[in-house]
C-alpha positions, 0 to 999 in steps of 0.5 A: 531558533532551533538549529535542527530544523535547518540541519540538512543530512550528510550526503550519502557515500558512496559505498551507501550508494553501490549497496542501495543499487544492488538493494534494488536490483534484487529487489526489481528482479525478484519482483519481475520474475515473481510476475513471470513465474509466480513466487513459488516457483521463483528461487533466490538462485533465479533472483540472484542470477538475474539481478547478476551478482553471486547467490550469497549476495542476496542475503546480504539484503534480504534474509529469505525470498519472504523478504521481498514481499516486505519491500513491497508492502513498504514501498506501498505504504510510502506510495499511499503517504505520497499521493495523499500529500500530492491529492491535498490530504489536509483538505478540510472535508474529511469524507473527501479525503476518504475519498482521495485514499480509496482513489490512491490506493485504486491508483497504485494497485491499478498502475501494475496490474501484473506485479499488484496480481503476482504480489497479492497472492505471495502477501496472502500465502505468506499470511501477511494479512494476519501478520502485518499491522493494519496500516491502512486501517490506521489512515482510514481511523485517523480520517475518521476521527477528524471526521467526527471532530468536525461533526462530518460522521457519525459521533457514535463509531469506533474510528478503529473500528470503521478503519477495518471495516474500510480496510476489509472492503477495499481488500475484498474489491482489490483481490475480486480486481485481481482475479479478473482476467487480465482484458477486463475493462473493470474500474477497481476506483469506480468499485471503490467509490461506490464502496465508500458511498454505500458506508458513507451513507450510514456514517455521515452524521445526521443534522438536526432539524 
């Protein structure tokens, strides 16, 4: 038996611990005055002050307010991982699963509409869009190709490439949900799943007769 698997991490000290609050101080006041003010017109010396510690501080943890919307992006890719795990990823039907990650990704935007408007904006003046990795173009090519291993879609398609199509179509639906108005009863999940409908009706492979 390989003694790893049973190995349990050391427990984090406390000096970890202090650094870790004031990581997410920083980080919860930059992003609630990013909804209050906007991000332009947020500064570090207001990030500072309003996570209380000293100006010098903040660049101990993050190297400029850009930063920020770093964390942000990170905290939401572990929050798409999370709750496909807890939605039942590994069911056997792959376009299910298509469907339970544009209904995560509808949930996590949806669940703080304020904060998802005010950091949508700073990812896209930031030019994050071009910079970052496509992550979600990734989950969405993963699913695609267990989806052709098992003669569900299209044996045809380019599972990178319906990645980014799926990718660029849930952006679009997310940035036309955050201009609306803030009383908008829109569903950005019922926009979504008609989205993934729409696609998936020239995806799904065609069974012979």
């Amino acid at each position: 038996m390989d003694s790893r698997a049973t190995t349990t991490p050391p427990p984090v000290g406390r000096r970890e611990r202090n650094k870790q609050r004031v990581r997410e101080r920083l980080y919860l006041a930059a992003v609630e005055l990013f909804v209050e003010k906007g991000y332009d017109q947020t500064s570090i010396d207001e990030i500072a002050e309003r996570a209380d510690v000293a100006r010098g501080t903040f660049f101990n943890y993050f190297q400029r307010k850009e930063d920020i919307i770093g964390a942000w992006g990170e905290r939401r890719r572990a929050a798409l991982v999370t709750g496909l795990e807890e939605s039942g990823t590994f069911t056997p039907s792959s376009i299910a699963r298509l469907q339970q990650c544009m209904a995560v990704l509808a949930r996590i935007n949806q669940e703080e509409p304020r904060l998802t408007t005010a950091m949508l904006t700073a990812w896209v003046k930031a030019g994050r869009p071009i910079l970052e990795e496509p992550y979600v173009a990734e989950v969405f090519a993963k699913i695609v190709v267990s989806g052709v291993d098992q003669g569900e879609l299209n044996p045809g398609m380019s599972p990178i490439g319906v990645g980014n199509v799926l990718r660029d179509v849930y952006l679009g639906a997310l940035y036309r949900w955050a201009n609306q108005s803030s009383d908008t009863t829109g569903s950005l999940a019922e926009e979504l799943q008609q989205i993934l409908q729409l696609l998936l009706d020239g995806m799904t492979a065609t069974k012979a007769t």
